[in-house]
C-alpha positions in Angstrom: 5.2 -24.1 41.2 2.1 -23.8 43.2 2.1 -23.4 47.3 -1.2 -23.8 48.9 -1.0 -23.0 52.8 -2.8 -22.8 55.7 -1.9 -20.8 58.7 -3.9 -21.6 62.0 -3.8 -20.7 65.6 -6.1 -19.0 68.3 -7.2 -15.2 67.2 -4.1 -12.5 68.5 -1.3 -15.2 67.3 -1.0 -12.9 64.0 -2.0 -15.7 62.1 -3.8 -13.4 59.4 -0.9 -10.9 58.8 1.5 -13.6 58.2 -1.4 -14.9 55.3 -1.7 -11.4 54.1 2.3 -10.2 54.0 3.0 -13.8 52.2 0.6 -13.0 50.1 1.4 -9.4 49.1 5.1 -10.8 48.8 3.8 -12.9 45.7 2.2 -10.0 44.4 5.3 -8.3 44.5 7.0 -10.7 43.0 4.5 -10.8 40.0 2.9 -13.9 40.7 -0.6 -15.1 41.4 -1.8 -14.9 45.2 -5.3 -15.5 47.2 -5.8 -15.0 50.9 -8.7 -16.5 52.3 -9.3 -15.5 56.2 -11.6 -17.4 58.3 -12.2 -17.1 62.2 -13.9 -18.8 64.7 -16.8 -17.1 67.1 -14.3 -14.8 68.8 -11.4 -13.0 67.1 -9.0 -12.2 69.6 -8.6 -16.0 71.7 -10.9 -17.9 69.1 -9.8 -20.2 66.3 -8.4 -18.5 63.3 -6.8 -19.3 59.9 -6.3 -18.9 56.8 -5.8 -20.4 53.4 -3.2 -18.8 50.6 -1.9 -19.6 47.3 0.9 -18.6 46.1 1.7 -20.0 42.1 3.4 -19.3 39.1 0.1 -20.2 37.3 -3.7 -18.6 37.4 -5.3 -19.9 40.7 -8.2 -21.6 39.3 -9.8 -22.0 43.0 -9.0 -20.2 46.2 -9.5 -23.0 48.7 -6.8 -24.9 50.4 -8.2 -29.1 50.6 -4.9 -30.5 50.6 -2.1 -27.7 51.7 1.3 -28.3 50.8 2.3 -26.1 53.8 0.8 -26.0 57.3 1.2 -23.8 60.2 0.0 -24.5 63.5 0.6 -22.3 66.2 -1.7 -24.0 68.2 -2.3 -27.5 69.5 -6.3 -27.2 68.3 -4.8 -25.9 65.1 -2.4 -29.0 64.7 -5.2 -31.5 65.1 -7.8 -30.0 62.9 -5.1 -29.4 59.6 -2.0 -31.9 59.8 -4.0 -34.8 58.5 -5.0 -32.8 55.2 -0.9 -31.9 55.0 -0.2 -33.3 51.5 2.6 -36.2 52.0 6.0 -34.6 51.3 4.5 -31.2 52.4 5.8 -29.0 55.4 4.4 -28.9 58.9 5.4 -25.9 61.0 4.5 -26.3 64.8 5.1 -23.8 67.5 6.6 -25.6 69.9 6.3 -23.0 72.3 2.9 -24.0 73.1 2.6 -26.9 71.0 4.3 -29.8 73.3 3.9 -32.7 71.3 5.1 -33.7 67.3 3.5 -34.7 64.0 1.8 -37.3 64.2 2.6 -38.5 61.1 6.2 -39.4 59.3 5.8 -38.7 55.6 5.8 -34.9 55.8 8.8 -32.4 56.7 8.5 -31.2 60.1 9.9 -27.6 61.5 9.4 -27.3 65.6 9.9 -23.9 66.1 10.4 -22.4 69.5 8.6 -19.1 68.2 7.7 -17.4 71.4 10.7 -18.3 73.1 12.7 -16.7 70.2 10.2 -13.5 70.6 11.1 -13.1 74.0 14.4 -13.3 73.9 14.2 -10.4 71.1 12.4 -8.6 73.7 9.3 -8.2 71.8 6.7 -11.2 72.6 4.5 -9.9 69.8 6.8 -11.5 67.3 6.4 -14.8 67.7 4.6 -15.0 64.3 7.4 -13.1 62.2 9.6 -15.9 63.6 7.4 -18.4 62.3 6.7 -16.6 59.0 10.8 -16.9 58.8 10.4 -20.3 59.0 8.0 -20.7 56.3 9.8 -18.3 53.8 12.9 -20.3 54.4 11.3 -23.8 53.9 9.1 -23.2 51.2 10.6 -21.0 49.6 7.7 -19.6 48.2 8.4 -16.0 48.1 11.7 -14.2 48.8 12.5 -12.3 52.6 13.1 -9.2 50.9 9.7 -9.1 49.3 8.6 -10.3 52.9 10.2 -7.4 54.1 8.6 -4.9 51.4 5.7 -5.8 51.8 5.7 -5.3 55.5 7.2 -2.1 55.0 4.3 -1.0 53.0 1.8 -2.4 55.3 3.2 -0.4 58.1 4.1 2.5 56.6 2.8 4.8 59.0 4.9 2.6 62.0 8.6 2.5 60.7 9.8 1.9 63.5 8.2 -1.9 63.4 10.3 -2.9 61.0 13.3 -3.5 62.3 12.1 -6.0 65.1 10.0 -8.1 62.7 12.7 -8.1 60.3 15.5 -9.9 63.1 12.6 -12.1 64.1 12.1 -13.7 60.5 15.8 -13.5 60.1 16.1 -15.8 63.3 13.3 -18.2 62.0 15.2 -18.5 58.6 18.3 -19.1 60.2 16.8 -21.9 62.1 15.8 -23.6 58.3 19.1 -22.2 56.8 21.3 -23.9 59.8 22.8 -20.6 60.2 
């Protein structure tokens, strides 16, 4: 099977590492990955996103036309990708800052409260984990353990990271999980 998603918000959000750790995850799992960043004119405040793949099978091309998967954690973000949302795919929207739906009603929809959830972990800086929980769950795509190692690796040097991100993509699963 073969996940193409795009993750977009304003620059800060974390939109990159969730690209990145999803993408190490598939490496971990032995399958084939891209990441493609992109960023608007600022980084921290200005748009960002990126495109990944995450398949069973060679990826031929690394850009993301027609994602089966997208994340907005932005309003700007939301306009600009949910129309190239393949029909059936998923559409993640942080309703924390996002205050309105999907506009459309063939695709699978996941509000997610993500900076609420953050704060109420104590830790606003989160919010992404929460909706990289969210995505893991849904998509299934990778596992949360590989999530997890790869995050682990990644912040090697800052243990003590991990077990804050790893309760805030626990709550975002839970929210797909019903748990």
């Amino acid at each position: 099977m073969t996940h193409e998603i795009v993750m977009a918000g304003f620059g800060g959000q974390g939109v990159m590492l969730m690209g990145q750790l999803m993408t190490y995850a598939g490496m971990l799992e032995n399958k084939h990955v891209s990441w493609i960043p992109s960023y608007g004119p600022e980084m921290r405040g200005g748009t960002a996103n990126c495109s990944v793949i995450i398949s069973d099978e060679p990826v031929g091309a690394p850009i993301v036309s027609e994602p089966t998967t997208v994340v907005a954690m932005n309003l700007p973000s939301l306009d600009k990708f949910e129309p190239a949302l393949q029909a059936g795919g998923n559409l993640i929207i942080n309703s924390s800052l996002i205050d309105q739906g999907a506009k459309r009603s063939d695709v699978n929809v996941f509000l997610v409260p993500s900076n609420d959830i953050a704060g109420e972990l104590g830790n606003a800086k989160v919010a992404n984990m929460v909706v990289l929980g969210v995505l893991i769950a849904a998509t299934k795509a990778v596992s949360q353990e590989s999530v997890l190692k790869a995050f682990a690796k990644m912040f090697a040097k800052k243990p003590e990271l991990l077990a804050i991100n790893e309760q805030a993509i626990k709550r975002g699963a839970a929210l797909v999980e019903g748990k």
